[in-house]
C-alpha positions in Angstrom: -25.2 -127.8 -55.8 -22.7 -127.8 -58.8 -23.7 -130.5 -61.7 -20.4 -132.1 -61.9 -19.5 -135.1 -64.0 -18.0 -137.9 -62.6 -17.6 -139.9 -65.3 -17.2 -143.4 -63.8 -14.1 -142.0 -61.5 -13.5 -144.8 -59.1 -12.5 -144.8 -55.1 -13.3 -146.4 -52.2 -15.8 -146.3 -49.2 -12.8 -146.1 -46.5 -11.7 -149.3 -44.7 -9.1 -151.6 -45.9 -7.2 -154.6 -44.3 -3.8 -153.4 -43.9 -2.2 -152.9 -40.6 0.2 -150.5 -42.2 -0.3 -147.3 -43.3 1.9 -147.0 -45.9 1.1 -149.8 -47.4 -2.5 -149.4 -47.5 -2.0 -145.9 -49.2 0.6 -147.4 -51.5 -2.1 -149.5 -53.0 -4.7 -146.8 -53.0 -2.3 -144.4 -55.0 -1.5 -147.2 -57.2 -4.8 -148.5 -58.6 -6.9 -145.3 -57.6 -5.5 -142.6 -60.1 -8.9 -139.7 -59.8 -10.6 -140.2 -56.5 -7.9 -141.9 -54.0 -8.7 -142.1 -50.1 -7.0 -141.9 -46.8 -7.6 -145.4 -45.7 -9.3 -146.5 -41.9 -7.3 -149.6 -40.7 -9.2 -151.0 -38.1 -7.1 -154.0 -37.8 -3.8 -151.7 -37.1 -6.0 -150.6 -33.9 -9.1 -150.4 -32.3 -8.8 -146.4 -31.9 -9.8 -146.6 -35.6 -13.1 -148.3 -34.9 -16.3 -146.0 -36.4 -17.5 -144.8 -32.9 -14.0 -144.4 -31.5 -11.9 -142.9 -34.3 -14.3 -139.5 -35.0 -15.2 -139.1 -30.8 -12.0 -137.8 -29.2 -13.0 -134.6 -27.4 -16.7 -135.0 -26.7 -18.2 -134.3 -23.5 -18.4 -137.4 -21.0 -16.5 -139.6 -23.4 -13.6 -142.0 -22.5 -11.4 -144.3 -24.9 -10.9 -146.8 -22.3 -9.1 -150.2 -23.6 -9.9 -148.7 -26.9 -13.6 -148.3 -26.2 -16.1 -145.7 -25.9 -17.5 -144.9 -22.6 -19.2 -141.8 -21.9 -20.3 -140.7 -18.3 -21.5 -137.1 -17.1 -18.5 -136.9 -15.2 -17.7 -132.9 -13.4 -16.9 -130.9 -16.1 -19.6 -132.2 -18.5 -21.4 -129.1 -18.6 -18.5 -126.9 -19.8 -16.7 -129.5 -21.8 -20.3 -129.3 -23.7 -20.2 -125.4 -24.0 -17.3 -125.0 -25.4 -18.1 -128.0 -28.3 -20.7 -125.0 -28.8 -18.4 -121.8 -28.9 -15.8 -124.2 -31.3 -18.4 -124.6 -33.6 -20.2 -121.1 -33.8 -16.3 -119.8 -34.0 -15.8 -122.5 -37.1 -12.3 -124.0 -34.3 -12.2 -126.8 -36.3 -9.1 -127.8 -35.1 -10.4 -128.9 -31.7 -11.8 -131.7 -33.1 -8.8 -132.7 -35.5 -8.0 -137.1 -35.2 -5.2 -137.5 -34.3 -2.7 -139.4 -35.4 -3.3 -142.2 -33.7 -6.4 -142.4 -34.2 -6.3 -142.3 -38.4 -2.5 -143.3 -39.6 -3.8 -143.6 -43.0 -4.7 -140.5 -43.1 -1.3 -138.7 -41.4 0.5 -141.1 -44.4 -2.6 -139.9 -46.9 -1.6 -136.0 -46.4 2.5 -136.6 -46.7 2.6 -138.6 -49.8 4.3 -137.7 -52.6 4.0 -138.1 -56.9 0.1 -137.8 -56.4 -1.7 -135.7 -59.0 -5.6 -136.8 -58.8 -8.9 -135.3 -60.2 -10.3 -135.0 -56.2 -9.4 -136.7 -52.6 -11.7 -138.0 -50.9 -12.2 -138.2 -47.0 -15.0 -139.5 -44.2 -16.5 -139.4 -41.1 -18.7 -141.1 -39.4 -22.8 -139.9 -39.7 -24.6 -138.5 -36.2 -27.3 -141.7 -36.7 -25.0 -144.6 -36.3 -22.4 -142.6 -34.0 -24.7 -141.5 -31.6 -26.4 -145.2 -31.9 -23.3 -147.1 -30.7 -22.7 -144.7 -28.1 -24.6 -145.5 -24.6 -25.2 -143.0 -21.4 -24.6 -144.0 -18.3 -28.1 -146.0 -18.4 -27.4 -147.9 -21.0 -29.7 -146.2 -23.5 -28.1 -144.6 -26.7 -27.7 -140.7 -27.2 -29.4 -141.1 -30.3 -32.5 -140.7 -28.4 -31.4 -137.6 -26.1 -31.5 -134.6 -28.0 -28.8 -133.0 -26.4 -26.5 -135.0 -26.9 -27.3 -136.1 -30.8 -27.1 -132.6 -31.7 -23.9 -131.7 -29.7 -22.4 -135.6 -32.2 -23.8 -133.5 -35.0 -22.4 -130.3 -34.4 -19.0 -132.5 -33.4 -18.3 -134.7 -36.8 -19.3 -131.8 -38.6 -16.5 -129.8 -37.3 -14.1 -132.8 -37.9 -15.7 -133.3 -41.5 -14.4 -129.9 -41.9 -11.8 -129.9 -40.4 -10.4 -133.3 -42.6 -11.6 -130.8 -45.6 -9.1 -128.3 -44.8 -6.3 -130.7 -44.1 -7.0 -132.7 -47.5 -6.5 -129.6 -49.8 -3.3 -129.5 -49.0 -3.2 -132.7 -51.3 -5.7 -131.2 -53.7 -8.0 -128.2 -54.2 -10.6 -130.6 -54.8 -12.2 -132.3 -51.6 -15.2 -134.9 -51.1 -16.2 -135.9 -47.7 -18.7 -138.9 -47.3 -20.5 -139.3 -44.0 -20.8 -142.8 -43.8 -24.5 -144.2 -42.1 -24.5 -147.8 -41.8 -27.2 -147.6 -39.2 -29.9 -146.1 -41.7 -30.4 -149.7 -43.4 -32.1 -150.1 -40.4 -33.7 -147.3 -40.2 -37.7 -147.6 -39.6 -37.6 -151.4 -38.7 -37.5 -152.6 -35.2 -33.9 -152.0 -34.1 -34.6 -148.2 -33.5 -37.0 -145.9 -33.8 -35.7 -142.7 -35.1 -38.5 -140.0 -36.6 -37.7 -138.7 -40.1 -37.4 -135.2 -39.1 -34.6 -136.1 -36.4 -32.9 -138.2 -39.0 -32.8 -135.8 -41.5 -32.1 -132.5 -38.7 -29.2 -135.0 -37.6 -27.7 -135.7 -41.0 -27.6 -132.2 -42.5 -26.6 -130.9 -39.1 -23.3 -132.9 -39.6 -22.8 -131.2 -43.3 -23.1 -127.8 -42.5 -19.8 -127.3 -41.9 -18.9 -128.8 -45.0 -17.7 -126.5 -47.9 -16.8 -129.7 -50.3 -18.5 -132.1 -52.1 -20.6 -133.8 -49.9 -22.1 -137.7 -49.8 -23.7 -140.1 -47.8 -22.8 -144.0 -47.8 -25.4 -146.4 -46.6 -24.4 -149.8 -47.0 -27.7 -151.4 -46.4 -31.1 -151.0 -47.8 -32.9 -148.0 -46.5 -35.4 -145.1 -47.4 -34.0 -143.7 -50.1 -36.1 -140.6 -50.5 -35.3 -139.7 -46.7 -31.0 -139.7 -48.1 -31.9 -138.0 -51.2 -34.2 -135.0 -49.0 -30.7 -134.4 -47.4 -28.5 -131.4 -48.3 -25.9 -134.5 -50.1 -24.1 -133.9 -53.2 -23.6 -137.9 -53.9 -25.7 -140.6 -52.9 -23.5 -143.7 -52.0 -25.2 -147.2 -51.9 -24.3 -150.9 -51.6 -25.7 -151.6 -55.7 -24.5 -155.3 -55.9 -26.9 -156.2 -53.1 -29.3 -153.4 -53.2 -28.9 -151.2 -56.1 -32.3 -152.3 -57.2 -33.9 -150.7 -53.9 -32.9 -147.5 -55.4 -35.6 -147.7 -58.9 -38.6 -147.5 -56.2 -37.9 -143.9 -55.5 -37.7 -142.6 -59.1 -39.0 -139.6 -58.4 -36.7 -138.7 -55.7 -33.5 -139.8 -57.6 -34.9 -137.6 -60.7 -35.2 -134.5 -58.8 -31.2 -135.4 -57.0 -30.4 -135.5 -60.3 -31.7 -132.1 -61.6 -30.2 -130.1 -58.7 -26.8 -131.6 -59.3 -26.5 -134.9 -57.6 -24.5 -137.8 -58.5 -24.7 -141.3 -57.9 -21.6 -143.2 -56.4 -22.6 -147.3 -57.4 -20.9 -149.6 -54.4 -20.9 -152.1 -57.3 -18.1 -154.2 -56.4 -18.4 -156.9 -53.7 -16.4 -156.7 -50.6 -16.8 -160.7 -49.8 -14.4 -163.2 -51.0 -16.4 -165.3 -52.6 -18.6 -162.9 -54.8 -15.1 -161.2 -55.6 -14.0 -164.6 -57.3 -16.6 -165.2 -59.3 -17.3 -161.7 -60.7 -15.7 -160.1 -63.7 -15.4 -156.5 -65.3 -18.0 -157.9 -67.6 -20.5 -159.7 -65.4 -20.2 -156.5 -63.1 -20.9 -154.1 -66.5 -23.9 -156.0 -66.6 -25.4 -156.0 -63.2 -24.3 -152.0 -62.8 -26.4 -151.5 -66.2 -29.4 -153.6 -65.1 -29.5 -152.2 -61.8 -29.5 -148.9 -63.5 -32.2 -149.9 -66.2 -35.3 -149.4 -64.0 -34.3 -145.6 -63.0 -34.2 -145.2 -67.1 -37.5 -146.9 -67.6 -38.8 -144.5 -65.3 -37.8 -141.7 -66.8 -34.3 -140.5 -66.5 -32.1 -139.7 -68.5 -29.4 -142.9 -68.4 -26.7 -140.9 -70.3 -26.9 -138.1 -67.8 -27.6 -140.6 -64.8 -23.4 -142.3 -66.4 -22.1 -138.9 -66.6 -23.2 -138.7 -62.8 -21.8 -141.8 -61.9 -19.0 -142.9 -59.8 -17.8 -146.2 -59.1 -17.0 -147.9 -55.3 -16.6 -151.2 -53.9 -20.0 -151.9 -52.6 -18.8 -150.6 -48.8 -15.7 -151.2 -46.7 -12.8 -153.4 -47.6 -11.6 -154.2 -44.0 -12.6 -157.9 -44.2 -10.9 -158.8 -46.7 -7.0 -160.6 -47.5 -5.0 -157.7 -48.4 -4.3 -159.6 -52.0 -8.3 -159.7 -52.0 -8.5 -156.0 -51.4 -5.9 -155.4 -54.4 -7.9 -157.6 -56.6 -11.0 -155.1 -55.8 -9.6 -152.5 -57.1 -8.6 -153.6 -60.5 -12.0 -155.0 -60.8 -13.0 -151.3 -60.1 -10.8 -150.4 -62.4 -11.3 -152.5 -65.1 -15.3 -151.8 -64.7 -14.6 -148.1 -65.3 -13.2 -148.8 -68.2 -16.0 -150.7 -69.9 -18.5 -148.4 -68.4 -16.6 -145.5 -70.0 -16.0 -147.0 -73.3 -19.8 -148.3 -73.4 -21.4 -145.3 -71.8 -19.9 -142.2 -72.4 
């Protein structure tokens, strides 16, 4: 893992409002000059919902009325070996999205006048893709082993496929795999072992030459994420950034392999957004970060590891909302840097 600084760079966790692309990636080059994004618009379709958008091309799976259905149809078997021969002969390709599937992206990779530090892509993790997708039975492929490795094996070709595509826009490439279905991991909801959950998620990286994190937009176990072959830990730190101080030893061991720390920070409601400011936000980013330095680490090597995000996706939001999020980013970076570093 290479110990890169990140400084405070700011970008987002994927998902805006807009129904056009070219708007949405207007905004994103405006206001995020290091780290921008190709944006998901869910609202322009549903083809870009999370368990539709990444599953074109796996075996049994329909998009029907912009749902997926997956049924063990004839052809199953073979549509399923050769998911296997792409992936041991690295055919990314087979599993590109398409265009419609992710117009932010196609608009993302043509855009002109852009010039940033990295570009960041996603994809959806093998835990919550494989949870929203039901056999014939009704029971989740989660829990057929078959099946969640063949996900695995599946958004790890598209994460690395997206990699290729995104240094065309420059050399330097993050992919997060975003995980909202670890927040409940170990409740009731599902019952996933840690060895599974951890198999799954660094199945889906392996392909992966770039950067590499993991968004969680929920409260989870931490030192499961951090076990993971990720290079940044991504997590919801206005609502559960304290979470992250009872697994000190964990994030100081992330750290001294190379790890950074990308703090969801900013709300994505419209109320919390109203009432915050740069500086109420400096102060609840450094007092969530306190208790790590209490513990023991370093805090001036945990800011140089630190990026800054919107606590998870923006898709909720007014579009003027969504705008106003990202010069609060913006306007937190600054203070961070000027205080911090």
């Amino acid at each position: 893992m290479n110990h890169i600084e990140y400084n405070f760079k700011t970008t987002i966790i994927g998902s805006m409002p807009h129904k056009n692309a070219g708007s949405a990636c207007t905004l994103i080059a405006r206001h995020l000059k290091d780290i921008p994004a190709w944006p998901q618009l869910p609202k322009r379709s549903s083809l870009e919902a999370m368990d539709v958008q990444f599953g074109t091309g796996f075996p049994g799976l329909d998009i029907i009325d912009g749902k997926a259905v997956f049924n063990r149809s004839a052809g199953f078997e073979q549509s399923l070996e050769s998911l296997y021969e792409a992936y041991l002969t690295d055919n990314y390709a087979r599993y590109a999205v398409a265009p419609e599937y992710a117009a932010g992206l196609y608009y993302f990779l043509n855009m002109a006048g852009i010039n940033p530090w990295a570009v960041k892509g996603q994809v959806s993790g093998p835990v919550s893709w494989c949870l929203g997708i039901s056999d014939e039975e009704g029971k989740s492929i989660l829990y057929d082993d078959i099946l969640s490795d063949a996900a695995a094996r599946m958004l790890a070709m598209s994460g690395a496929w997206q990699e290729k595509v995104l240094k065309t826009v420059c050399k330097n490439t993050i992919i997060f795999i975003d995980e909202p279905a670890m927040s409940s991991y170990g409740s009731a909801y599902f019952s996933l072992s840690r060895e599974k959950a951890t198999t799954l998620i660094n199945e889906s990286m392996t392909k992966i030459k770039c950067l590499k994190g993991i968004h969680c937009c929920g409260n989870t176990d931490w030192g499961l994420i951090l076990s993971t072959n990720l290079d940044i830990l991504s997590l919801d730190a206005y609502q559960y950034g304290d979470t992250l101080s009872l697994y000190p030893e964990a994030v100081k061991a992330f750290l001294a392999r190379g790890g950074g720390v990308a703090w969801g920070i900013v709300p994505n409601s419209e109320p919390e957004i109203i009432k915050e400011t740069p500086a109420s936000l400096k102060d609840r980013l450094e007092e969530t970060m306190a208790p790590l330095a209490r513990a023991g680490i370093d805090f001036k090597l945990l800011a140089a590891r630190s990026m800054l995000t919107p606590s998870c996706s923006l898709s909720a939001l007014s579009e003027e909302s969504a705008e106003h999020t990202l010069v609060l980013l913006n306007e937190l970076s600054d203070l961070m840097k000027a205080r911090h570093l």
